[in-house]
MARFIBA-265936 format. One line per 5 residues: number of its first residue (from 0); their letters; for each residue x, y, z of C-alpha. Coordinates in nm, 2 decimals. Layout:
! MARFIBA-265936
NUM = a = X Y Z; ...
//
This chain:
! MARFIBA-265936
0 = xxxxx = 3.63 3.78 -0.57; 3.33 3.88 -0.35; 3.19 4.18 -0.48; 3.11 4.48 -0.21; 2.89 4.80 -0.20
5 = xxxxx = 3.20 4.93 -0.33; 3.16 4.81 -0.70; 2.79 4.94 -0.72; 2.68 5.28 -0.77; 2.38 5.35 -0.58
10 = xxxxx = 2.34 5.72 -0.62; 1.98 5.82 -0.73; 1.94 5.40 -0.74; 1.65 5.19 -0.59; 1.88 4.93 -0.40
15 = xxxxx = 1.70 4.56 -0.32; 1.87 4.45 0.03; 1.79 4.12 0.13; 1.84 4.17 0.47; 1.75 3.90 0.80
20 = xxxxx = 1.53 4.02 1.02; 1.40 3.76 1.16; 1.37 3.85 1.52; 1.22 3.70 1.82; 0.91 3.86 1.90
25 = xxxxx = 0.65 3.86 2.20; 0.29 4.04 2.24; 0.41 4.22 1.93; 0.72 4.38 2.04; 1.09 4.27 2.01
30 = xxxxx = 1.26 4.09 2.22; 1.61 4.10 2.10; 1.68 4.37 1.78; 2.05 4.26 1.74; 2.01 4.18 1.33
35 = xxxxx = 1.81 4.46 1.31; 2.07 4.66 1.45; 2.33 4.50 1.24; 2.14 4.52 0.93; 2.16 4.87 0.98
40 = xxxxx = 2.48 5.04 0.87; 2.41 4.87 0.50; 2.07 5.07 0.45; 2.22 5.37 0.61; 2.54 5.36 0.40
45 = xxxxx = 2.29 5.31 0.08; 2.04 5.60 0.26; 2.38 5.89 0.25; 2.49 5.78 -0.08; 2.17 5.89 -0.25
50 = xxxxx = 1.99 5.59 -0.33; 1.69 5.41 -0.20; 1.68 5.08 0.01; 1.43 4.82 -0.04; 1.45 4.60 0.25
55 = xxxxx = 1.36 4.24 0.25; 1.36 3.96 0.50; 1.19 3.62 0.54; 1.01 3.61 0.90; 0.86 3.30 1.06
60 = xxxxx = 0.79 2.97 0.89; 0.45 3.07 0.71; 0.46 2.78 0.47; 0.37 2.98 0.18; 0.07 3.16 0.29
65 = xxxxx = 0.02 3.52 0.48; -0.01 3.50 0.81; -0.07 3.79 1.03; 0.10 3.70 1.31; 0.41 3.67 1.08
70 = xxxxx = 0.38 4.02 0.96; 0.72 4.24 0.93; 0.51 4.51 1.01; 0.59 4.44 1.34; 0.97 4.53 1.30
75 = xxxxx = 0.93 4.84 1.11; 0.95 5.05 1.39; 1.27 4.88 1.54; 1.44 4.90 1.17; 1.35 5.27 1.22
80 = xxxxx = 1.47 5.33 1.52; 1.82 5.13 1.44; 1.84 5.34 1.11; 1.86 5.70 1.33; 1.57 5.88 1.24
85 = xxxxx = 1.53 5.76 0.87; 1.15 5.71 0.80; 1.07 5.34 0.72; 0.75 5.31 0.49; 0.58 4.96 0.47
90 = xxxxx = 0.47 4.80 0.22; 0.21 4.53 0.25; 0.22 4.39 -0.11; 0.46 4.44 -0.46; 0.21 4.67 -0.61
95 = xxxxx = 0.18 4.92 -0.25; 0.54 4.90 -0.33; 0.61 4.98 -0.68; 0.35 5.26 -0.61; 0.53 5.39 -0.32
100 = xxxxx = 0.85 5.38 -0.45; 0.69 5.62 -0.74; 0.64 5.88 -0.44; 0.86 5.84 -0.22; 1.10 6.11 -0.10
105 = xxxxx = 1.49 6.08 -0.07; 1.62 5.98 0.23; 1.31 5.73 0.31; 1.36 5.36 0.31; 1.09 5.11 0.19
110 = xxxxx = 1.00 4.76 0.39; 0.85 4.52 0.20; 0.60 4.19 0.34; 0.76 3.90 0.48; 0.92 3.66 0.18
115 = xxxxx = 0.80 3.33 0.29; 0.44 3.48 0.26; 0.50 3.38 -0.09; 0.56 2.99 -0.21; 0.82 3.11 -0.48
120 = xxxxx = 1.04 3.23 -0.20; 1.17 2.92 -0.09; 1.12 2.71 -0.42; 1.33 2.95 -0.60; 1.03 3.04 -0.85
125 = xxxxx = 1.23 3.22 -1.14; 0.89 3.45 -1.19; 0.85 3.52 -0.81; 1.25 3.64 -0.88; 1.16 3.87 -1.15
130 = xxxxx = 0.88 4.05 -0.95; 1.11 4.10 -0.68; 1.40 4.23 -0.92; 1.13 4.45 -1.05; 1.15 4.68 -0.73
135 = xxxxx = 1.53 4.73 -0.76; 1.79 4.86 -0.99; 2.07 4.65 -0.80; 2.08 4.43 -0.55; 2.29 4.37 -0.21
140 = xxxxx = 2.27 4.06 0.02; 2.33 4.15 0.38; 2.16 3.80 0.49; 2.47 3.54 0.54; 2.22 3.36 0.86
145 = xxxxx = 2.05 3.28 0.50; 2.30 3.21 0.27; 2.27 2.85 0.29; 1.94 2.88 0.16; 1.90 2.89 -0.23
150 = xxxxx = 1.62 3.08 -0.26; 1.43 3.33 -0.48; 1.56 3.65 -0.33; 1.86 3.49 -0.21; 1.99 3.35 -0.57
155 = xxxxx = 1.74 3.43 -0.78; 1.77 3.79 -0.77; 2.13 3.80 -0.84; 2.11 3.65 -1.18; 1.88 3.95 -1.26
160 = xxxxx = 2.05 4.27 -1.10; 2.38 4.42 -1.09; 2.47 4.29 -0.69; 2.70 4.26 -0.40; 2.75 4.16 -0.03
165 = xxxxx = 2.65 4.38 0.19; 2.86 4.53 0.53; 2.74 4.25 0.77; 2.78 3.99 0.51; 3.09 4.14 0.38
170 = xxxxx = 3.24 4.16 0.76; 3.09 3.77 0.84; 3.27 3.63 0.58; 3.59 3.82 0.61; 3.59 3.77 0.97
175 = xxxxx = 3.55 3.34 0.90; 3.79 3.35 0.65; 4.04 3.53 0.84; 4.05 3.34 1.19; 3.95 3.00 1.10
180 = xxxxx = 4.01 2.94 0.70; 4.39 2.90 0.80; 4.39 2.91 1.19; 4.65 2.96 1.44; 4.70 2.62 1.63
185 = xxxxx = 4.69 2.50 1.87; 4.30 2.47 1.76; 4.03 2.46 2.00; 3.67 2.36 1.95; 3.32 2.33 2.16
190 = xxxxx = 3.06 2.21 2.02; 2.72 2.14 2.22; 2.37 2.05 2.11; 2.08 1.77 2.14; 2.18 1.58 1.83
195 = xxxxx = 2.51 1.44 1.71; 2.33 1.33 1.40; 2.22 1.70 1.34; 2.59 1.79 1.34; 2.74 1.53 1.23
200 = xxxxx = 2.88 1.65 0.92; 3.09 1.95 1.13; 3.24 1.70 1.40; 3.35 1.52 1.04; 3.48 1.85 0.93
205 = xxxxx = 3.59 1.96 1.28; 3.81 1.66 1.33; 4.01 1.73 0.98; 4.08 2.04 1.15; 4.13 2.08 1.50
210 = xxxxx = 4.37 1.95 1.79; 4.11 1.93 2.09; 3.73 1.93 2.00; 3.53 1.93 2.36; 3.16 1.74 2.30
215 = xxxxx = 2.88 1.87 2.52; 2.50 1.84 2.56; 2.30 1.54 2.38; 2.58 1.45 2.14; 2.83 1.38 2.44
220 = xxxxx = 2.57 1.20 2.61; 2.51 0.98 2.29; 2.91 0.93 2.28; 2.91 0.82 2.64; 2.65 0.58 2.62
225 = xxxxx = 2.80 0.44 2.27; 3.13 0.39 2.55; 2.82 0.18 2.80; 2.84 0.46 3.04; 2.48 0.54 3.20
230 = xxxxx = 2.37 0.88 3.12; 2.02 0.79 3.33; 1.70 1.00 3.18; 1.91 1.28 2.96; 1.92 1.37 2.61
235 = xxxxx = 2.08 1.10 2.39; 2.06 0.92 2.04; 2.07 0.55 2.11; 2.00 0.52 1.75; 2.29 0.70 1.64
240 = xxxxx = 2.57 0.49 1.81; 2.67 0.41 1.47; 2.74 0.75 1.40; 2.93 0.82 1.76; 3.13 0.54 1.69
245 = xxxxx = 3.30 0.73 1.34; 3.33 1.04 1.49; 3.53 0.85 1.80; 3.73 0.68 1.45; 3.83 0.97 1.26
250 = xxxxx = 3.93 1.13 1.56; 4.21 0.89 1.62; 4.29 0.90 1.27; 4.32 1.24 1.24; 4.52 1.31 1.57
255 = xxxxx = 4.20 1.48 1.68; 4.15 1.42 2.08; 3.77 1.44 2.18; 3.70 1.57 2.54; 3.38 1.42 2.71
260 = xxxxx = 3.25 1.55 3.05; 3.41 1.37 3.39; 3.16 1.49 3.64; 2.85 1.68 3.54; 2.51 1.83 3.70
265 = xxxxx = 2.27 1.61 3.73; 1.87 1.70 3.82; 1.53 1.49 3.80; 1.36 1.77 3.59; 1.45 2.02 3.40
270 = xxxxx = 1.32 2.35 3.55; 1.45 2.66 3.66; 1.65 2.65 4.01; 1.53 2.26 4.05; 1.73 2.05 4.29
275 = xxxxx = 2.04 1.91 4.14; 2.36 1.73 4.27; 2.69 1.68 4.10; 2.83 1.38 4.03; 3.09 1.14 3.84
280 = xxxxx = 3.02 1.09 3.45; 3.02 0.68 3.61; 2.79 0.78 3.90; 2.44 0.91 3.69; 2.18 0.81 3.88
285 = xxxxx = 1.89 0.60 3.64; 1.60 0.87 3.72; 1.81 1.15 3.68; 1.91 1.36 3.36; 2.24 1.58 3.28
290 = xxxxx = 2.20 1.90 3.26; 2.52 2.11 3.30; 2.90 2.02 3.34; 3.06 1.98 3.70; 3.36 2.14 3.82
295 = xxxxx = 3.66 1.88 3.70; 3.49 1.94 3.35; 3.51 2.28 3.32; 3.86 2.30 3.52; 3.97 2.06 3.23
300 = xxxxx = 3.80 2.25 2.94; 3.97 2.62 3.09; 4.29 2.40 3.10; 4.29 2.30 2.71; 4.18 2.66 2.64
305 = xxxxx = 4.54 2.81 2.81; 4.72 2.60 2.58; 4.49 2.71 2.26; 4.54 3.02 1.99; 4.20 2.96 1.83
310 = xxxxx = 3.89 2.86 1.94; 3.53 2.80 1.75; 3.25 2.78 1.95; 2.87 2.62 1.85; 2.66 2.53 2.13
315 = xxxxx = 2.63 2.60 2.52; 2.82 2.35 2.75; 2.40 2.25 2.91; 2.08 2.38 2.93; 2.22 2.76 2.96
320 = xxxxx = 1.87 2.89 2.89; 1.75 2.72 3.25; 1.83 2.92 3.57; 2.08 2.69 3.78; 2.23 2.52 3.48
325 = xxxxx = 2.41 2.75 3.33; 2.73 2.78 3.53; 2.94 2.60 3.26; 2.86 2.80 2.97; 2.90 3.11 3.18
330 = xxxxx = 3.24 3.03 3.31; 3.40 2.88 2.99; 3.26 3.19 2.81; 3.43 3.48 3.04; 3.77 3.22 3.07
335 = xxxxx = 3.75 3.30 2.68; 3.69 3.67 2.72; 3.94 3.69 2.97; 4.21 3.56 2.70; 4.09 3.70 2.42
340 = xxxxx = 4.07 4.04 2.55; 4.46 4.02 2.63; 4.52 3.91 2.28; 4.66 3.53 2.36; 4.31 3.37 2.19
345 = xxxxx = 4.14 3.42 1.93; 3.80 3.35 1.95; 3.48 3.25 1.73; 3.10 3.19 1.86; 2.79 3.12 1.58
350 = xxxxx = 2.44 3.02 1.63; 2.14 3.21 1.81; 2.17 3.02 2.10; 2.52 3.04 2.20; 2.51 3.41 2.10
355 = xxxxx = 2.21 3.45 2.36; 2.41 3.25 2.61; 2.75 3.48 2.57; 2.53 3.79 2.59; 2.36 3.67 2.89
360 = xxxxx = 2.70 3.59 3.09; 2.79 3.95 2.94; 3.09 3.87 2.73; 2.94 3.86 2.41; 3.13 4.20 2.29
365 = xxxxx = 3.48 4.07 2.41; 3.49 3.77 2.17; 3.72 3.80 1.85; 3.39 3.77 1.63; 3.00 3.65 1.70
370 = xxxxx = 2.86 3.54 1.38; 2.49 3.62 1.39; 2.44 3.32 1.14; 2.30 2.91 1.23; 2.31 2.70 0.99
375 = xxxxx = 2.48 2.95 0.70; 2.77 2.93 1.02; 2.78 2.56 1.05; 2.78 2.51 0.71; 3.04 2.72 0.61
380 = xxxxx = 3.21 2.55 0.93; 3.18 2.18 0.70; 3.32 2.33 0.38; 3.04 2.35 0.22; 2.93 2.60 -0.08
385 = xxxxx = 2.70 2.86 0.02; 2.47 2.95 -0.28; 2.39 3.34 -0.15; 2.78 3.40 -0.14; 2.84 3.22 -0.44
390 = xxxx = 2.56 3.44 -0.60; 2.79 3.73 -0.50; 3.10 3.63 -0.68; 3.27 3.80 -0.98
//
């Protein structure tokens, strides 16, 4: 049984929150506060029940060593600003604050230095644990993007404080559980990406589990070349045919069909607005690279998504983040909206990027759920254990 906010009592309590923060940021200000904003109800809910939140969050990839630029300084103002007024006091180091806590008035929330600035955050040092328990009387875990990660505040804390998932983490792994754990068939997935050997473990899962699984990106190019189509210049792992190969395999074994691209966008560069032509899947000229899906693809993918009642998504259908290539992940995504917001699909997006792309063809909201999570999503996704909600359990 996952243990909530509900089984801890945080009146007149310092609460530890290992929260994600880890936000994009440019010239020091943030470009996208969305787990900021969904971190938020947890501290806030800790805030009006009397106790205090001690918010932590990794930042960056500072190796171990403090790094200015990596500061969560920078995000104390947004955390502010999400939290409705509460004051947000920083603290650079444990002792700044053990002393601040010491002083600090109700209603006030305390931010501690990034995580990672410490080695014993990531090698799950048991004494880096114990300073960290040290600020905290209980402990929540709001963090499932991290749960995947067995780390010191992540599973180290939890075998020192009383503890429990907090509201995001509690409504991410509700909201998996609930749609895809035993889902509605006729099951649907898309899955894009550069590397079929970075997912391969979920197109193993994946096949076990769904009807139609639709390949996109890199990994469909690898698949067509492992068939001795020409994808030209684009994305591919011609060292991974082995791989392509088992995934084609199992699919037949398990009844699994795999939808490739017929006709796709093809450019000799990959910058914003630069020339490209469509053309046949068996018609990619040598100099030229794939970028998006052509028409008879997406008519083909909207046509298996009438038939479907559940649909995981992980990936954009091309290079969505480039100007002029993003036409299939645009209109797949609104198709989706379309029938999820009349209740005929349900539907279930993870990763940063194919969040980004839904919000950008402005149909994020209208999904059934958008897990802010990567590789705690695609994990979860494979069957695997996740230690930070396995630290959580009664």
């Amino acid at each position: 049984m996952l243990r909530t906010l509900d089984d801890l009592q945080i009146k007149e309590r310092r609460v530890l929150v290992r929260a994600d923060l880890n936000v994009p940021i440019k010239d020091g200000k943030v470009t996208d506060s969305q787990r900021i904003r969904a971190a938020a109800p947890t501290i806030r809910e800790i805030v009006e029940r009397g106790g205090t939140p001690v918010v932590m969050s990794h930042f960056g990839k500072p190796k171990g060593e403090r790094d200015p630029s990596l500061s969560l300084r920078q995000v104390a103002d947004e955390l502010a600003a999400a939290l409705d007024g509460i004051d947000v006091v920083f603290a650079e180091n444990y002792d700044q604050a053990h002393a601040l806590l010491d002083d600090l008035e109700p209603g006030k929330a305390v931010l501690i230095e990034n995580l990672r600035f410490h080695s014993g955050e990531k090698d799950d040092d048991e004494d880096f644990a114990k300073v960290l328990a040290g600020l905290g009387d209980e402990y929540v875990d709001d963090a499932f993007s991290a749960a995947h990660r067995a780390h010191a505040s992540i599973v180290g804390v939890p075998k020192l404080l009383p503890c429990a998932a907090g509201r995001l983490m509690e409504r991410e792994i509700r909201s998996l559980e609930e749609h895809l754990a035993d889902a509605q068939r006729p099951f649907a997935a898309i899955v894009g990406g550069a590397k079929i050997s970075s997912k391969f473990g979920l197109l193993r899962s994946l096949i076990r589990r769904v009807d139609t699984l639709v390949l996109a990106g890199g990994m469909a190019n690898t698949l067509l070349a492992m068939e001795g189509k020409s994808v030209g210049k684009s994305i591919r792992e011609d060292d991974a045919h082995d791989e392509a190969r088992e995934i084609s395999e199992a699919a037949r074994e398990h009844g699994c069909e795999i939808v490739l691209p017929s006709d796709v966008v093809v450019a000799r560069e990959m910058q914003a607005d630069a020339p490209s032509e469509t053309v046949s899947i068996d018609a990619v000229p040598d100099d030229a690279m794939i970028l998006d899906l052509g028409p008879d693809s997406i008519a083909r993918i909207r046509e298996i998504l009438k038939g479907a009642r559940t649909l995981v998504w992980n990936g954009p259908l091309g290079a969505a983040e480039v100007s002029g290539f993003e036409r299939a992940t645009h209109e797949v995504a609104k198709h989706v909206a379309e029938r999820t917001r009349d209740e005929s699909l349900i539907s279930v997006a993870g990763g940063g990027e194919t969040g980004a792309a839904l919000a950008e063809a402005g149909v994020r909201d209208d999904f059934t759920y958008v897990s802010l999570a990567g590789g705690a999503f695609l994990e979860w996704l494979e069957g695997k254990e996740l230690p930070g909600v396995e630290a959580l359990r009664a």
